[in-house]
C-alpha positions in Angstrom: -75.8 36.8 -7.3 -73.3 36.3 -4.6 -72.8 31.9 -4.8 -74.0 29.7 -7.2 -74.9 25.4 -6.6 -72.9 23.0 -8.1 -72.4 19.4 -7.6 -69.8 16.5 -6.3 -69.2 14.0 -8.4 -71.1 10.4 -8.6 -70.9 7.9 -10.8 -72.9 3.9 -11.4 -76.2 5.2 -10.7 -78.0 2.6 -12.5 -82.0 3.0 -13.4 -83.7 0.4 -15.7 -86.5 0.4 -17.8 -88.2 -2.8 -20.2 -84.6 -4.5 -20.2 -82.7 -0.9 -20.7 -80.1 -0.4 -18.8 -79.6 3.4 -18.1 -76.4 4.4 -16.0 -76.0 8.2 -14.8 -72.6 9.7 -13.3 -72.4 13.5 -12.6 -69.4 15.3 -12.6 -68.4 19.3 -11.5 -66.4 20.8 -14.3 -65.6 24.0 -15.4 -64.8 24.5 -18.8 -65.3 22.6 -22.3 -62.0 20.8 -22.0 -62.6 19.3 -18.6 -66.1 17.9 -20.4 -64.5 16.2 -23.2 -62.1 14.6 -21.2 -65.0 13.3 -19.1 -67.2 12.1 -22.2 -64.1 10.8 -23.5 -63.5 8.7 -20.3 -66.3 7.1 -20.2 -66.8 6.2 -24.0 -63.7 4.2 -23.0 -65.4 2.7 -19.7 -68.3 1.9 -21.6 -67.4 1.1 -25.4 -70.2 -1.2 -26.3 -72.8 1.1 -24.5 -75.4 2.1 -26.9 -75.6 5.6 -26.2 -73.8 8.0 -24.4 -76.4 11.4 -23.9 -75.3 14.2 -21.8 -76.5 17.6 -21.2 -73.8 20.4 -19.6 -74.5 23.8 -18.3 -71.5 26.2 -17.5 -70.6 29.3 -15.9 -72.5 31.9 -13.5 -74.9 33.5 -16.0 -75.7 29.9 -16.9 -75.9 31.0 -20.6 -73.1 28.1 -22.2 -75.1 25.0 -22.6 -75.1 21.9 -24.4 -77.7 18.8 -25.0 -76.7 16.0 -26.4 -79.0 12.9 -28.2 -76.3 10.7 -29.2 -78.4 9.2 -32.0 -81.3 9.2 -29.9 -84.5 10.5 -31.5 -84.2 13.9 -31.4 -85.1 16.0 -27.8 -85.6 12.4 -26.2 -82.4 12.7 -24.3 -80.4 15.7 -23.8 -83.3 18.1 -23.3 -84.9 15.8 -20.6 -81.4 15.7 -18.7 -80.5 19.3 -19.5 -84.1 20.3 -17.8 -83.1 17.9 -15.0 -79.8 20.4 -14.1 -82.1 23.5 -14.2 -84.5 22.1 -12.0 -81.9 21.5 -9.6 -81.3 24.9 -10.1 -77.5 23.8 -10.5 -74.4 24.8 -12.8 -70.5 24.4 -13.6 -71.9 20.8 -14.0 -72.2 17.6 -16.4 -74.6 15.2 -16.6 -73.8 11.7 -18.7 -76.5 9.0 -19.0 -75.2 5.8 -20.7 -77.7 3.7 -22.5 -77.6 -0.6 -22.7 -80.3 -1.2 -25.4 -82.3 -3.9 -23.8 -84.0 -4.7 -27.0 -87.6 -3.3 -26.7 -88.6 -0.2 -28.0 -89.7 2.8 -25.2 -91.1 4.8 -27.9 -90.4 9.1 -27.6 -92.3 9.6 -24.1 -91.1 6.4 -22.6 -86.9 7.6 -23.7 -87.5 11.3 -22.2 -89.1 9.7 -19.1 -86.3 7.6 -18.5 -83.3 9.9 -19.1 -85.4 12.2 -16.9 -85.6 9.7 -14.5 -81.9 8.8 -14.7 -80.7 12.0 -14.3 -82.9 13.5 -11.5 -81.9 10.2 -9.2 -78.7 11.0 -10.2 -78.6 14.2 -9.2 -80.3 13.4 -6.0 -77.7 11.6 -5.5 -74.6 13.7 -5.6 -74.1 16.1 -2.9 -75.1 19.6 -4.2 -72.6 22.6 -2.7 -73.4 26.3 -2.5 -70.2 27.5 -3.7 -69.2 31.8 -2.8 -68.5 33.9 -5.9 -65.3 35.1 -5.6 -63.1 38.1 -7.3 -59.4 37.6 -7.9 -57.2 40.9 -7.9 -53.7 41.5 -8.5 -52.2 44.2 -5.8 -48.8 45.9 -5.9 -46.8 47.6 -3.1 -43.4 48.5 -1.6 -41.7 46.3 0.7 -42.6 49.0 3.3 -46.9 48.4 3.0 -46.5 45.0 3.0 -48.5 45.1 6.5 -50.8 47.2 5.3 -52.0 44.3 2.9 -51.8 41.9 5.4 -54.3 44.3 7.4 -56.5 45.3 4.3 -56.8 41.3 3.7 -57.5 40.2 7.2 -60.3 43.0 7.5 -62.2 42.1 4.2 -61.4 38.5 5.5 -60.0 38.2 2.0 -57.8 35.0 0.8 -54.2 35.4 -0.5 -53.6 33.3 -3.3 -50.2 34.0 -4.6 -47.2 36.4 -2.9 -44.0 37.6 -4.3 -42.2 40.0 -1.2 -40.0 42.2 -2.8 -39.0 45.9 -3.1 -42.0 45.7 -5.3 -44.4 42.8 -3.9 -47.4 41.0 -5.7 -50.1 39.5 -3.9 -53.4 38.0 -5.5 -56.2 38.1 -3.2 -59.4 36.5 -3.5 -62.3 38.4 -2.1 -66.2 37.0 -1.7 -68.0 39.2 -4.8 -70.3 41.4 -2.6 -67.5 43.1 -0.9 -65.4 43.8 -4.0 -66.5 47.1 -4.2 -65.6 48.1 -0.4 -62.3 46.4 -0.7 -61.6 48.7 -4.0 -62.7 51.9 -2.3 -59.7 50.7 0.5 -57.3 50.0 -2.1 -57.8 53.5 -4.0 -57.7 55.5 -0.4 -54.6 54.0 0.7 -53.2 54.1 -2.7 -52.5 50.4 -3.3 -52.0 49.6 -6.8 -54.6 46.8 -8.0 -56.3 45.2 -10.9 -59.0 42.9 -11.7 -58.1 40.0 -12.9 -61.4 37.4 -12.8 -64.4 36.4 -11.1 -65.1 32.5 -10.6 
């Protein structure tokens, strides 16, 4: 897997059901910090809300997950919204539908329809982004094969992040996944020190 899809945030998208109110907002995040600070936001945008259910899938194997009833009868939220973001085949994502109790019942297959249906318009909402897998590496030279970086970097059509020219310069580079390998093989002929440092 060279890229991965991932959304732009969206928020408001409102879907109603038997006097329910059901409000959906997406956001691209990265990590389990970023999400709280989102859930938080809105429990503060929305304090008299009944229910604030999210689902959250994270990172390129797609394997940290959360879904989240918020008092709602159990699998009648989260799970329909989580199955919503794999659908969409998306991740590095949150999904937040905030519930107004209208005051009638929908029963368990009228709630999962609904957040379902709140989150997939959602989604279709936002703009969803193919985004490149990239590697990050650390190189280290002499002042003297500072051009050959410069060369190595413009030939892998790499990115540089960071540089610190010195008698002993850093660069970080970025470097699309698929190509890593080739651009280590260059490194280790011209006998450029490098290290991994993450993929993202």
């Amino acid at each position: 897997m060279h890229s991965y899809f991932t959304i732009q945030p969206i928020e408001e998208i409102l879907y109603k059901d038997k006097a329910s109110k059901f409000i959906g907002f997406a956001y691209p995040v990265k990590d389990e910090k970023e999400i709280k600070e989102k859930l938080d936001h809105l429990r503060n945008l929305h304090p008299k809300a009944t229910h604030h259910c999210y689902a959250y899938r994270l990172g390129l194997d797609k394997n940290n997950y959360r879904a989240n009833d918020d008092g709602e009868p159990n699998g009648t939220a989260g799970k329909p919204i989580l199955g919503q973001i794999d659908s969409f085949g998306i991740t590095n994502c949150l999904i937040v539908v905030v519930r107004y109790f209208g005051g009638t019942k929908l029963g368990v297959s009228g709630l999962i329809d609904a957040y379902k249906e709140c989150a997939k318009e959602t989604i279709e909402s936002t703009h969803i982004s193919e985004q490149r897998i990239l590697d990050y590496y650390e190189l280290k030279c002499s002042y003297e094969n500072i051009n050959k970086i410069y060369q190595i970097v413009n030939n892998f059509k790499a990115i540089i992040t960071a540089q610190q020219l010195d008698n002993q310069s850093v660069f970080i580079i970025a470097t699309e996944q698929n190509i890593s390998s080739l651009l280590e093989s260059k490194l280790t002929d011209e006998q450029i020190e490098f290290s991994f440092l993450e993929r993202k």
